[in-house]
C-alpha positions as CSV (number, residue, x, y, z in Angstrom):
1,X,-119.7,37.0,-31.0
2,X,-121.4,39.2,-29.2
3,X,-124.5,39.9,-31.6
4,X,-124.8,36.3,-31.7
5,X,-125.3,36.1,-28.1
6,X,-127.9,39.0,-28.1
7,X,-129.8,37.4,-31.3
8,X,-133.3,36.2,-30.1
9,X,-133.6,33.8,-32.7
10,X,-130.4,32.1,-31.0
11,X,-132.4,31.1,-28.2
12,X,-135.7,28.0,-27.9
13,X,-138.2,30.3,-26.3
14,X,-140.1,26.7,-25.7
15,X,-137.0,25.5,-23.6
16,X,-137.8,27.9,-21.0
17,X,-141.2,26.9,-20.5
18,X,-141.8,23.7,-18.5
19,X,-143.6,20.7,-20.2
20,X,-146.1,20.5,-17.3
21,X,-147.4,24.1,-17.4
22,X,-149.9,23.3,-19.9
23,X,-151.0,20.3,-17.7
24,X,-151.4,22.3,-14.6
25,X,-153.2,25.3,-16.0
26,X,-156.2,22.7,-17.1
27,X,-157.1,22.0,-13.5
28,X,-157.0,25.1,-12.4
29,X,-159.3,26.7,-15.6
30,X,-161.8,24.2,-14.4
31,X,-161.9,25.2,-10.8
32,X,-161.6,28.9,-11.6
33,X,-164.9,28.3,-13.9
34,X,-166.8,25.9,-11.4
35,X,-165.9,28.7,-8.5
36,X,-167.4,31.1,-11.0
37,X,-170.8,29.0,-11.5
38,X,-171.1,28.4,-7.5
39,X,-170.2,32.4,-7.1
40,X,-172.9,33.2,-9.7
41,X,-175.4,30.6,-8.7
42,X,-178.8,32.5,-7.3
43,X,-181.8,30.1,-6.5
44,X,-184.8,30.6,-8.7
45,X,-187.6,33.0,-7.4
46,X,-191.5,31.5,-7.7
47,X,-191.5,35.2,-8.5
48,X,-191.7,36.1,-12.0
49,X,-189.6,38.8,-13.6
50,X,-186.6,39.7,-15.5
51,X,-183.6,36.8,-14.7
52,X,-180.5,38.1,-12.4
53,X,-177.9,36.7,-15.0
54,X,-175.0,37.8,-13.2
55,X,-176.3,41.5,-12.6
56,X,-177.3,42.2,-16.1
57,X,-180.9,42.0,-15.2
58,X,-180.9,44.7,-12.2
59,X,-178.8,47.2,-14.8
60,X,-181.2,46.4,-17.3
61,X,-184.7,46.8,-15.3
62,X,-183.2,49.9,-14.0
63,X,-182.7,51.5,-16.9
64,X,-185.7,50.3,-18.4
65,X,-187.2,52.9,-15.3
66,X,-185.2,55.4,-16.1
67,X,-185.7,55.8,-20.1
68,X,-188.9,54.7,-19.7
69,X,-190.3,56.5,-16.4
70,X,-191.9,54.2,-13.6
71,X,-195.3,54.4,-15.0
72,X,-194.7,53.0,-18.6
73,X,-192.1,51.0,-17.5
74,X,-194.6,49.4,-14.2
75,X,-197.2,48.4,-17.1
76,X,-194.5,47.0,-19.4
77,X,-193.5,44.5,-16.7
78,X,-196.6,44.0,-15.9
79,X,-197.8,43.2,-19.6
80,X,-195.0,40.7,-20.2
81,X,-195.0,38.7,-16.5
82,X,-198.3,39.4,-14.9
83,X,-199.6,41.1,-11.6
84,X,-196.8,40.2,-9.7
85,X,-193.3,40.8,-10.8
86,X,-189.8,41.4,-9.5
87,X,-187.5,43.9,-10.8
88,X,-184.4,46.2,-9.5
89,X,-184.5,49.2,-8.9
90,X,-181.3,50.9,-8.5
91,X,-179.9,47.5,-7.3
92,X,-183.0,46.5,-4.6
93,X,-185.0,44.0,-5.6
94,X,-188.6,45.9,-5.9
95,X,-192.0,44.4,-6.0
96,X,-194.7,45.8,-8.3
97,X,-198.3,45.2,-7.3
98,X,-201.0,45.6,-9.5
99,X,-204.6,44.8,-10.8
């Protein structure tokens, strides 16, 4: 009697969950992702340069300085976008100026 009161398999797991918790967690995983986008949400600079994308670009323009060194890595940026071009280094948004 008492193994059959401590067997797991005696017991519905589903019977402890509500029916509506699947209906309320919808909702809120659409809020929680259109929070997300508003959090993440940056207006687009006239500038060009490497994209913010959630703080991927800043880590990755500044360690393109790093491995590269600021004078290779000044004329790669300014190969690919031009005279005028935004990057980050270490997390400041740096302007590099050239002709």
């Amino acid at each position: 009697m008492v193994l059959e009161a401590l067997n797991p398999m005696h017991y519905n797991i589903s019977s402890l969950v509500p029916d509506t918790m699947p209906v309320a967690t919808v909702p809120i995983l659409i809020l929680m992702c259109f929070l997300f986008l508003i959090w993440n949400h940056e207006e687009t600079s006239s500038i060009p340069g490497p994209g913010y994308c959630m703080g991927i670009g800043p880590l990755i323009s500044h360690g393109r300085f790093l491995w590269m060194g600021v004078g290779k890595a000044c004329n790669y940026y300014n190969k690919t976008y031009g005279e005028f071009v935004r990057v980050w280094i270490s997390g400041e948004e740096t302007f590099i100026i050239s002709k």
